[in-house]
N, C-alpha and C positions, 0 to 999 in steps of 0.2 A: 504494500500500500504506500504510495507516496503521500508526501507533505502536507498536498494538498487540498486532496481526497478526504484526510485526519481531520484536515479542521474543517472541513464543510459538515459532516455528521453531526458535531456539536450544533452548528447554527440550525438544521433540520431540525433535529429533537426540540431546541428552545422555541423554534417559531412552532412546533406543535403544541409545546406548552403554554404557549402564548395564545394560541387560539382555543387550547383547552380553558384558558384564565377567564378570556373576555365572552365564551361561552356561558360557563360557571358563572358569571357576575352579569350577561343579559338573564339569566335562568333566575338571578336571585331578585333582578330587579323587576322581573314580572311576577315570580311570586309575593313579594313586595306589592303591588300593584294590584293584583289579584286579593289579597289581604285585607287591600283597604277598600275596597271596591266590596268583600264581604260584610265587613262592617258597615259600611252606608248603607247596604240594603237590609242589613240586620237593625239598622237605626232609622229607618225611611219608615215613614208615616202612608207609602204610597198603597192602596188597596188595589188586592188582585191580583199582586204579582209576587213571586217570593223564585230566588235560587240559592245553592248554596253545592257545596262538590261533591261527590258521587261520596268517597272517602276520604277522611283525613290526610291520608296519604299521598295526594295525588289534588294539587291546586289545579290542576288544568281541564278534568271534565267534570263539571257541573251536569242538573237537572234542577229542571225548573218549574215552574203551574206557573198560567196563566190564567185566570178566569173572563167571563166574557163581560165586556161592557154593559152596563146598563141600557136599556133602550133601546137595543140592537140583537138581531136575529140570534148572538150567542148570548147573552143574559143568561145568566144560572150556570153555564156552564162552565167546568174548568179541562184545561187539555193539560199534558203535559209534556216537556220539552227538554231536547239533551244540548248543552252547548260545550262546545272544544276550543281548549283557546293554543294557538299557536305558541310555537316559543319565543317570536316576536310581536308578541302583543305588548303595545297597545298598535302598534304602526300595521299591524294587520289581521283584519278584522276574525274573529270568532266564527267556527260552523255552529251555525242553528238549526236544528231539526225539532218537527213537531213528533214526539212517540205518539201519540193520542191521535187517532183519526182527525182530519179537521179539512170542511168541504168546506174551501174556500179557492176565491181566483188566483189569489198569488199563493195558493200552498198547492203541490203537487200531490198524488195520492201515496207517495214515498215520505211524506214529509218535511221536503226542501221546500225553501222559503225564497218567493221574490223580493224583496225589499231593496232601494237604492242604497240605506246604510248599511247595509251587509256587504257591500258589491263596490259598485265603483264610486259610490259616496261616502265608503266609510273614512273617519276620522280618529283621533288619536285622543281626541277629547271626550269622543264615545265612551260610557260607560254600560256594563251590563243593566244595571239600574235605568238608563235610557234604551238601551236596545229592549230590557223590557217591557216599558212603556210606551215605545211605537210600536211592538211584534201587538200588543195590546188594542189600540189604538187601530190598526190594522183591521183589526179584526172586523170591524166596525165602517171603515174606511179604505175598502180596497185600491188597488190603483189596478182597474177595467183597463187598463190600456197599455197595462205588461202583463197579463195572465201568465201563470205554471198553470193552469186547469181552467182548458176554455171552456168546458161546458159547463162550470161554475159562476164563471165573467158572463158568461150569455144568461145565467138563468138568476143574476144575483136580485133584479129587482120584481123579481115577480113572486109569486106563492109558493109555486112550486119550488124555489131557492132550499126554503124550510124543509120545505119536505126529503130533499134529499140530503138534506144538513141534518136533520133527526135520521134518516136511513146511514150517514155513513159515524154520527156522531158514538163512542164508546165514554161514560163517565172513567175516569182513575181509579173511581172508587172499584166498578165492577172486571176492570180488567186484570 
């Protein structure tokens, strides 16, 4: 082995531990993040929404309840829902899936979710506390003109809506 081969090895290893470092310290500062983010929702006065993490062990998947707005075809109802949060959160946005049946236009019958702040509006200021209160919000409020379920966008303002919102709706309680 020559001279110069010897000392490149040393800088290899260190730049790997270099990005093991800055790995380990974004990982701490989302759990960090994630932390405080459980507390504001554990101290939020806001009804109808609540998450918190699957295990102690593991800050990064959550589940959630939503329940349905007052006023609006889900009233009384609550679904619920799994969120995953990357290892560069906040700067990129959480997957949200509904587990809970939920016939709506921007929820797919898989339980992915259209929303602009999940996607290409999300923000860094975003918290799960406001992702829950527009998945909320949503509910109540589609946007007919990005459908994930167009037969749900075609049938939201009519009778029939309900009808297949109680045909595909499961309470939490009974599943």
């Amino acid at each position: 082995m020559d001279l110069a081969s010897a000392h490149a090895r040393p800088r290899v290893a260190s730049s790997k531990a270099a990005v093991s470092s800055q790995s380990a310290e974004a990982s701490g500062s989302v759990t960090k993040r994630l932390g405080s983010e459980l507390m504001q929702l554990m101290m939020s006065s806001s009804q109808g929404i609540s998450a918190f993490p699957k295990t102690d062990a593991n800050l990064f998947d959550w589940i959630g309840t939503i329940e349905g707005p007052a006023a609006t075809v889900y009233a009384g109802m609550t679904f619920k829902i799994s969120i995953s949060f990357p290892s560069n959160y906040p700067y990129a946005a959480p997957t949200i899936k509904f587990d809970s049946p939920c016939y709506h236009p921007n929820v797919d019958l898989a339980g992915n979710i259209c929303l602009d702040i999940l996607q290409d509006k999300w923000s860094a200021v975003y918290s799960v506390h406001t992702i829950l209160l527009s998945l909320q919000s949503l509910l109540g409020e589609p946007n007919n003109a990005s459908p994930l379920n167009n037969e749900a966008a075609n049938l939201w303002d009519t009778p029939e809506f309900k009808t297949q919102l109680m045909k595909h709706y499961r309470s939490p309680d009974s599943a």
